[in-house]
C-alpha positions as CSV (number, residue, x, y, z in Angstrom):
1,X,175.9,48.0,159.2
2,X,176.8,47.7,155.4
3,X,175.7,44.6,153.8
4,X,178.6,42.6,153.9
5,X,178.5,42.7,157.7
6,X,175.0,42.0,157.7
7,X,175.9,38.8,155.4
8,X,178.6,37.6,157.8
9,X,176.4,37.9,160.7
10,X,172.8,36.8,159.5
11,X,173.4,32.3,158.8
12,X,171.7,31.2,156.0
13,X,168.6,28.2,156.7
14,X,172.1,25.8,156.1
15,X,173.6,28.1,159.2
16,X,176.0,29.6,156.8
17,X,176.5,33.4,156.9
18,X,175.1,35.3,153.3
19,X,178.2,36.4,152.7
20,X,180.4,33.6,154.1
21,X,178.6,31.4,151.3
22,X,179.0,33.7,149.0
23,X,182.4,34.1,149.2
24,X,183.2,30.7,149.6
25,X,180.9,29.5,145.7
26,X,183.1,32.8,144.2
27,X,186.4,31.1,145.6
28,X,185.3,27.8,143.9
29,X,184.0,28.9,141.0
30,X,187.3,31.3,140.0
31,X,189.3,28.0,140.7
32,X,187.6,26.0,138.3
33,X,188.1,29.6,135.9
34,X,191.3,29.7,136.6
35,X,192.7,26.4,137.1
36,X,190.0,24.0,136.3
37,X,190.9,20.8,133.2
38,X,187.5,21.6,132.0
39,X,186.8,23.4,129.0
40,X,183.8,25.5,130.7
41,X,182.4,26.0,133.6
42,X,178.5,27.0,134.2
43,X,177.4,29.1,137.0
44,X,173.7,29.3,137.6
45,X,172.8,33.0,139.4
46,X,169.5,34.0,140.8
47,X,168.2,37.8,140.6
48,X,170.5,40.4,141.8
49,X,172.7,37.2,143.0
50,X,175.9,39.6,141.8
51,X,176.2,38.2,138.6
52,X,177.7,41.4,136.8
53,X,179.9,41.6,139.6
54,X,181.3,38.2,139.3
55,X,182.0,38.7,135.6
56,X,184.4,42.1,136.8
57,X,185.9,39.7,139.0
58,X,186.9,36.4,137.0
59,X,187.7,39.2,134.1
60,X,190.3,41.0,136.5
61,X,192.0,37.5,138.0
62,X,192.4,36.0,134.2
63,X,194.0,39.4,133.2
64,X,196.1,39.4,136.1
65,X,197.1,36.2,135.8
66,X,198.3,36.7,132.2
67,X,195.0,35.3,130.2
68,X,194.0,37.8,128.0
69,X,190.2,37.5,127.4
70,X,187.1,38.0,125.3
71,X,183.9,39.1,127.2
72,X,180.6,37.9,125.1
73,X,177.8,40.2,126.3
74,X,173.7,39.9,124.9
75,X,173.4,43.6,124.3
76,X,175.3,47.2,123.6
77,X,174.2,48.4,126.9
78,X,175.2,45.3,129.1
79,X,178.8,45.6,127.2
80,X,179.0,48.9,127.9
81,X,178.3,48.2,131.7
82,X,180.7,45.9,131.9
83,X,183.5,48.3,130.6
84,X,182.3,50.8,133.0
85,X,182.6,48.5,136.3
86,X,186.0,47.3,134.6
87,X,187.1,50.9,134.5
88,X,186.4,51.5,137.4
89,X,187.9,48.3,139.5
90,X,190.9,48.6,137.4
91,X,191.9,52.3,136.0
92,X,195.4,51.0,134.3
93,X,193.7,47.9,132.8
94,X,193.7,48.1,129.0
95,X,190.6,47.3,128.2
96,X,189.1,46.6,123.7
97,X,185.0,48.0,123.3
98,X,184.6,45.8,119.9
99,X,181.6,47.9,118.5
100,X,179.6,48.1,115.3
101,X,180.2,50.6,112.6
102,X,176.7,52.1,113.4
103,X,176.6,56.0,114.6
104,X,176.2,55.8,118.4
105,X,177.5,52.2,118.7
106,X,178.3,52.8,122.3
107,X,178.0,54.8,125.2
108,X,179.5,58.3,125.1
109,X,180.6,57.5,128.9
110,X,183.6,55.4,127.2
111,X,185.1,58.4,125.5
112,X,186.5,59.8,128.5
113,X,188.2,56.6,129.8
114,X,191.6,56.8,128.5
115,X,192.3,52.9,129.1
116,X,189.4,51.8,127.4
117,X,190.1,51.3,123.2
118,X,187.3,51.4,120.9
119,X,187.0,49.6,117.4
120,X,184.7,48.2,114.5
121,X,187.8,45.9,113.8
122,X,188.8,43.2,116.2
123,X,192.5,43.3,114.4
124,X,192.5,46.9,116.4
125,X,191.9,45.8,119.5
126,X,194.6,43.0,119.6
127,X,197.2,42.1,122.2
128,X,194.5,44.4,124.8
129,X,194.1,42.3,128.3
130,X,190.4,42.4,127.7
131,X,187.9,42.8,124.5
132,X,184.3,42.9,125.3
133,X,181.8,42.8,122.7
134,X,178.4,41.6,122.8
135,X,177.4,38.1,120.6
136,X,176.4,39.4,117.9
137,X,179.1,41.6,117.1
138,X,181.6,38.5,117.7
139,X,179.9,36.7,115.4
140,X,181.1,38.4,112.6
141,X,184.6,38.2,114.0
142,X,187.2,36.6,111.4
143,X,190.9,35.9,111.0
144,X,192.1,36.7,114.5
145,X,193.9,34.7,116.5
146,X,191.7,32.6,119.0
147,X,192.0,33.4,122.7
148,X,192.7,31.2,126.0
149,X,189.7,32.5,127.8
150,X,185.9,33.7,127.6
151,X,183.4,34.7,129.9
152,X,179.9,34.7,128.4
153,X,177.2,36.7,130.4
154,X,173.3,36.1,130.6
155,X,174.6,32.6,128.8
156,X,170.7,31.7,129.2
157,X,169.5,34.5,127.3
158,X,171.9,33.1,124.6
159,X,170.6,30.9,122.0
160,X,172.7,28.4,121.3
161,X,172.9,28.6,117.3
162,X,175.0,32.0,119.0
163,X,177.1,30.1,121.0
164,X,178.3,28.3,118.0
165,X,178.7,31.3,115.7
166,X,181.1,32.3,118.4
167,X,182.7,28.9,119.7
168,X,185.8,28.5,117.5
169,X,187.1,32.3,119.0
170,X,187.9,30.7,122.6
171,X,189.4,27.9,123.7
172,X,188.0,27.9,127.1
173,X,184.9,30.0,128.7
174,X,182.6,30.9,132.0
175,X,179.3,31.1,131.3
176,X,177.2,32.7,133.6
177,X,173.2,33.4,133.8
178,X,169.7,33.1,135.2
179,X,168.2,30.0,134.4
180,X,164.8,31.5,135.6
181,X,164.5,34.3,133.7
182,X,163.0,34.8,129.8
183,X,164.1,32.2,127.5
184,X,166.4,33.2,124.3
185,X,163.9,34.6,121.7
186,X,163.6,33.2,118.2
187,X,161.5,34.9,115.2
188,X,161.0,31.9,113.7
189,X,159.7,28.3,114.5
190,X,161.8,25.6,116.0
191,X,159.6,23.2,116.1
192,X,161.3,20.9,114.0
193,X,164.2,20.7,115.8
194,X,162.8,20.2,119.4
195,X,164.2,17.6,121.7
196,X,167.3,17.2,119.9
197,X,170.7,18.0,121.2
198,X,171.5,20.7,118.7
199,X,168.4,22.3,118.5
200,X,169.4,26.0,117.7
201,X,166.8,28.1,119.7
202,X,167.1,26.0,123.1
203,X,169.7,28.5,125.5
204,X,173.6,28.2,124.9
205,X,173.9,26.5,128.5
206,X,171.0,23.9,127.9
207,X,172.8,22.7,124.7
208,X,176.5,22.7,126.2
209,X,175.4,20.9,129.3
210,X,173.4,18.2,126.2
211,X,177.4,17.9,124.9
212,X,179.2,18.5,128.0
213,X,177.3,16.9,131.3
214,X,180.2,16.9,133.3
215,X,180.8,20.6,133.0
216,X,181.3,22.2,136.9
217,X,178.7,23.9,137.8
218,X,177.7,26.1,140.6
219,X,175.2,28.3,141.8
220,X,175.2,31.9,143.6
221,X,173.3,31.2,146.9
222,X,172.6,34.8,147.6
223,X,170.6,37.7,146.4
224,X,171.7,41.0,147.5
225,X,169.0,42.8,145.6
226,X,166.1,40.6,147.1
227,X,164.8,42.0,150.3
228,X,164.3,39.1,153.2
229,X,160.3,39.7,152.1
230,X,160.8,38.4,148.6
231,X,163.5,35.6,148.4
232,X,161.8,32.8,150.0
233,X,158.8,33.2,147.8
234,X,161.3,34.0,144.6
235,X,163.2,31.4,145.4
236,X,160.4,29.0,145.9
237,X,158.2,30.3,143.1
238,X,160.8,30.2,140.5
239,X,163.7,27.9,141.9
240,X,162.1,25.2,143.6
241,X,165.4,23.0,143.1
242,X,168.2,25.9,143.6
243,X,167.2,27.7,145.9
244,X,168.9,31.3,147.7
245,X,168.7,33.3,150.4
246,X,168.8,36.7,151.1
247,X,171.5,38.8,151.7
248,X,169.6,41.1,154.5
249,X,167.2,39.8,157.1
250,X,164.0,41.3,158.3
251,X,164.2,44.9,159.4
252,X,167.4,45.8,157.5
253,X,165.2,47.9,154.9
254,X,162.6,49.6,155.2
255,X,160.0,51.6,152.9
256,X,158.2,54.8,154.6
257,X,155.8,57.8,153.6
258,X,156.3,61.6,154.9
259,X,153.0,62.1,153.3
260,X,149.6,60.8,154.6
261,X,147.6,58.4,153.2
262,X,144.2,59.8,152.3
263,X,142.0,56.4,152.3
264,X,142.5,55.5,148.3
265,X,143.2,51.9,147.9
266,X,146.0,53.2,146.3
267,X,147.5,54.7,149.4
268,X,146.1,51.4,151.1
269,X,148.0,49.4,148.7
270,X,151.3,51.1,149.1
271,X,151.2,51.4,153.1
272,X,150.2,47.4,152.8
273,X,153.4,47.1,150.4
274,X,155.6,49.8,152.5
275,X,155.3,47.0,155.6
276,X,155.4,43.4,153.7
277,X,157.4,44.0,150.6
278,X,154.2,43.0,148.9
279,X,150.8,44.5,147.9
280,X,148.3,43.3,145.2
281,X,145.4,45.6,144.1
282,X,142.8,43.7,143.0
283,X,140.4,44.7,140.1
284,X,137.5,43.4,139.9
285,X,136.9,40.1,137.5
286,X,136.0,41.1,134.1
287,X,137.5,40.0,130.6
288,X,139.1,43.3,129.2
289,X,141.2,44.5,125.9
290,X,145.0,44.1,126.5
291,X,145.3,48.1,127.3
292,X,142.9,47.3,130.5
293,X,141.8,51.1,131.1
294,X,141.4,50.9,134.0
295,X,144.1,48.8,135.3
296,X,146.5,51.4,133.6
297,X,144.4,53.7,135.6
298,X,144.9,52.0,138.5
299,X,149.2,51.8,138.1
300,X,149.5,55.3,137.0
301,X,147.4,56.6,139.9
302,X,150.0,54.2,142.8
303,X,152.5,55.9,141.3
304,X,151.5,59.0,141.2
305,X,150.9,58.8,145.2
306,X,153.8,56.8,145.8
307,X,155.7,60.1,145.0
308,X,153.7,62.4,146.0
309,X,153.8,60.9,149.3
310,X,157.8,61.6,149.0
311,X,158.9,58.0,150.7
312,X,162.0,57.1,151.8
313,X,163.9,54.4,151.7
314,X,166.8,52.9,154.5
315,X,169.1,50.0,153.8
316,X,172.0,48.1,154.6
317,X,173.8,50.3,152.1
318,X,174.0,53.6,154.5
319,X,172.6,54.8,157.7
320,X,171.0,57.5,156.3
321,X,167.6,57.1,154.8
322,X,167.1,57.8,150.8
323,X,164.7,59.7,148.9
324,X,162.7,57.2,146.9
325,X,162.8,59.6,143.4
326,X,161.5,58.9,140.4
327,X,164.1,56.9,138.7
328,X,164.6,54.4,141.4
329,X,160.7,53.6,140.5
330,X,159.8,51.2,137.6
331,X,156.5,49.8,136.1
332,X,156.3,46.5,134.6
333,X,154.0,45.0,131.8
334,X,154.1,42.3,129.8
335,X,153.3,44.1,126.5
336,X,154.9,47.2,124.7
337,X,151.4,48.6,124.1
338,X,150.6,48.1,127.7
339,X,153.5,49.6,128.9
340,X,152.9,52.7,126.4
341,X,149.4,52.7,127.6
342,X,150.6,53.6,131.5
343,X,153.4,55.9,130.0
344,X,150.7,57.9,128.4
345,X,148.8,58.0,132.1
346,X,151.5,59.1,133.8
347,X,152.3,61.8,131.7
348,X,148.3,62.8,131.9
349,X,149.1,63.4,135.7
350,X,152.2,64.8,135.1
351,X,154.8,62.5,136.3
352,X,157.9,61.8,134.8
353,X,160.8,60.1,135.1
354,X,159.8,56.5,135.9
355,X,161.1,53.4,133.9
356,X,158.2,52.0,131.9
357,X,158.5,49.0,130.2
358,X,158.2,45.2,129.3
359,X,159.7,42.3,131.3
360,X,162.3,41.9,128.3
361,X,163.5,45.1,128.9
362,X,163.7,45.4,132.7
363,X,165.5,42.0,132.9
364,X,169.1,42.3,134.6
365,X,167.6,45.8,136.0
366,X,167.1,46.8,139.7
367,X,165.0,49.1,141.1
368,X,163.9,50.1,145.0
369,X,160.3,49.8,144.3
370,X,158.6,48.1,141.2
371,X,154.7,48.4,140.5
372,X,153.5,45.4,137.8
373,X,150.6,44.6,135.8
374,X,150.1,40.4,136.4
375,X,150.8,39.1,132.6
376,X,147.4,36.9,133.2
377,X,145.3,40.3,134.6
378,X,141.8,40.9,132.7
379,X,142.4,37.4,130.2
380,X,140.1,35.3,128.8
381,X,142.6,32.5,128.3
382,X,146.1,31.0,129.1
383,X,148.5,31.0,126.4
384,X,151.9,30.0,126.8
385,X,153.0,33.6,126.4
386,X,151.4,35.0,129.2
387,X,152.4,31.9,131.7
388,X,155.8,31.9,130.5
389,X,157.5,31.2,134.2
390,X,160.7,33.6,133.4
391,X,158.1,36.4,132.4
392,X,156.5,36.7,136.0
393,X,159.6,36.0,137.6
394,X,161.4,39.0,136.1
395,X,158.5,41.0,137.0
396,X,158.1,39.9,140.9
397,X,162.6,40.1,141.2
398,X,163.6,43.7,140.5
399,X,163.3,45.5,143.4
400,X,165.1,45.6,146.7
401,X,162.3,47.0,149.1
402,X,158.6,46.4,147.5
403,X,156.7,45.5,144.4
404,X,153.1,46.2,143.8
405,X,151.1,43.6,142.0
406,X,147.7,44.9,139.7
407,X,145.7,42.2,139.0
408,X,142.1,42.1,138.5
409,X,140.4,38.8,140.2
410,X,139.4,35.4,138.9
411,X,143.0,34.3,137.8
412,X,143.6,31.3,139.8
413,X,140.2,30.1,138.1
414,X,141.5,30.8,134.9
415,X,144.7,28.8,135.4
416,X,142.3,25.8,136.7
417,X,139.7,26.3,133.8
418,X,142.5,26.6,130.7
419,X,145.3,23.3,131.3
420,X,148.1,23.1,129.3
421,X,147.1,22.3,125.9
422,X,151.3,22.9,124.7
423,X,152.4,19.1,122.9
424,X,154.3,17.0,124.6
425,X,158.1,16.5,123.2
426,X,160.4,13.9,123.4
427,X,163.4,14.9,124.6
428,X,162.4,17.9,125.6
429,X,163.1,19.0,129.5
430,X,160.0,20.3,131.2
431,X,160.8,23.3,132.6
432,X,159.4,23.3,136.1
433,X,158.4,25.3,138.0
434,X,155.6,25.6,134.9
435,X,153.5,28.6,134.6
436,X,150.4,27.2,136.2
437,X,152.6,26.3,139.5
438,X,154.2,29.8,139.7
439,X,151.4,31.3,139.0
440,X,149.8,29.3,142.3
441,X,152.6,30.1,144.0
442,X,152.4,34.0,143.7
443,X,149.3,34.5,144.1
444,X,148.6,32.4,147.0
445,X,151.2,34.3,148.8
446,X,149.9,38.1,147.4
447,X,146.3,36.8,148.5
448,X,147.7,38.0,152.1
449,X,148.3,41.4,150.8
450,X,145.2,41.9,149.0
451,X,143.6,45.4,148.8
452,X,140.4,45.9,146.6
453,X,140.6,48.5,143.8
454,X,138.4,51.3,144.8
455,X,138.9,53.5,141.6
């Protein structure tokens, strides 16, 4: 059964088919795109809710209905993605890579697509059906002529001082994000400018909705990437007031070991993990440095035996079960050091291959299995870094069969023991779910899947 059949038969708590809702929010929202009065239209998308796949789409219909368009991307490599899946949907569309004039600018992938046209000069690119670019780059853009149609991506990763750099190049746009993951980040302070309408670091959605409240809106109500384990507690962790669904239901995926466990709490972990989605390994309470030693320890070594156990995964996708390899594996921290810390173990016991890396970097990224370091693990305090709510959320949503959780004990008493001690804002929307109640939330539900560190 591929997913799309699972979708259509599995109703949603509403009693709505997956994909039957699915389909019928993308209907709506290319309506508004295409034939909408409005100036913009905002679509809100949970993890792995097809979000890239939505841009292809609304990109293809404008172009085929005669609207040439610019894309605005956040990053080289999300541009470059999108001309790939472009490409690919549509080999005979012309499609502009607006690039910088930096060696290696853009993927070498692009060289061999004979549609695709790449410049440093918007003037080149002109009269194409599509130019895709990401925000910076359009930034800089001058002296062309402005066109009908844009489609922002990961709008609430934009800041909105970005939005206006790029404004007067469209006349009308989609913008479309997760308004649960990290927040647009700003090198300097903003205080100054907090609770009012134009304040330049708050997200290019927050500020247009400030100007434009009667924008449409919409939200994706499914995650294909989300196993039926995860998106209830995702969804009620992070999106208490937009909630989704799953795209599969219980038993479509599953995680197994050829190998035998050999009593480790590491193996335990994994088998625990391998049959709920979920595992944490728990450390015992103790106030550590920010490399924890032996919490890198402890994530190096469940990797290690999660591929030396050579699992297998099965899915929706095909009937026959999948190798879990190396690069379907990641490891998530919440600091670079951290993050270089495990890289180091891992290639002390010889393993290679595995994504490494913060939650800034692994957001919009999907894996089969994820092991994570909790932000809060080993802490003496609080601080609004570490319980920054899009932070553990794009830790606990990037993989479609099960994430493991290191964490050593005693967090929930820290969140009790250090309140907020943030200032209160005017004007300023409280973000909720906050950290504290997230926090709550996930560990209350990984207290079921506790196994003690045994190292």
């Amino acid at each position: 059964m591929t997913v799309e059949e699972a979708g259509r038969a599995r109703p949603t708590g509403g009693g709505e088919p997956p994909a039957e809702a699915a389909a019928r929010v993308t209907s709506d929202i290319l309506r508004d795109t295409l034939y909408g009065a409005e100036r913009g239209v905002v679509v809100d998308s949970p993890p792995g809710a097809g979000k890239s796949t939505l841009v292809v789409r609304a990109a293809l219909e404008l172009a085929a209905a005669g609207h040439p368009l610019m894309v605005v991307a956040q990053t080289n490599a999300q541009v470059d993605d999108l001309v790939l899946r472009i490409a690919e949907r549509a080999p005979d569309l012309p499609v502009g890579r607006l690039h910088s004039s930096e060696a290696g600018a853009y993927d070498p992938a692009l060289d061999a697509l004979g549609q695709v046209r790449k410049s440093a000069r918007a003037g080149d690119l002109a009269g194409l059906d599509v130019v895709i670019s990401t925000a910076a780059k359009w930034a800089h853009v001058r002296g062309v002529e402005r066109w009908g149609h844009a489609i922002v991506d990961e709008a609430y990763q934009m800041r909105s001082d970005g939005l206006l750099a790029v404004a007067g190049l469209f006349e009308r746009a989609l913008f479309v994000g997760d308004p649960g993951q990290l927040d647009p980040f700003a090198i300097v302070g903003s205080e100054q400018w907090a609770g009012l309408s134009y304040d330049p670091s708050a997200s290019a959605v927050t500020t247009l909705l400030a100007h434009n409240p009667r924008l449409p809106q919409h939200r994706l109500p499914v995650s294909w990437r989300l196993p039926a384990s995860a998106a209830p507690l995702v969804s009620r962790a992070f999106y208490p007031y937009t909630g989704f669904t799953s795209g599969t239901g219980p038993g479509d995926r599953s995680l197994g070991f050829a190998g035998a466990a050999d009593g480790s709490a590491a193996d335990a972990v994994l088998d625990e993990a391998a049959r709920s989605g979920w595992g944490l390994l728990e450390l015992p309470a103790r106030h550590t440095p920010r490399t924890d030693p032996e919490a890198v320890a402890a994530l190096a070594q469940v990797v290690r035996r999660l591929l030396e156990r050579r699992g297998t995964t099965r899915s929706e996708r095909s009937d026959t079960p999948a190798d879990l390899t190396a690069d379907r594996v990641a490891v998530g921290t919440a600091h670079r050091d951290q993050a270089a810390a495990v890289r180091a173990a891992l290639a002390g016991l010889g393993v290679t291959g595995v994504t490494v890396d913060t939650a800034n970097r692994l957001q919009g990224r999907e894996f089969d299995v994820t092991v994570v370091l909790h932000p809060l693990s080993g802490r003496p305090d609080a601080t609004a870094f570490h319980l920054e709510t899009g932070r553990l959320c794009v830790l606990a949503s990037r993989h479609r069969h099960a994430c493991v959780v290191v964490c050593r004990a005693g967090v929930p008493d820290l969140l009790d023991a250090h309140p907020s001690t943030e200032p209160v804002q005017l004007g300023v929307t409280v973000k909720f779910p906050d950290g504290w109640e997230a926090n709550h939330a996930l560990l209350d539900h990984l207290s079921g899947h506790r196994v003690g560190w045994r190292g």
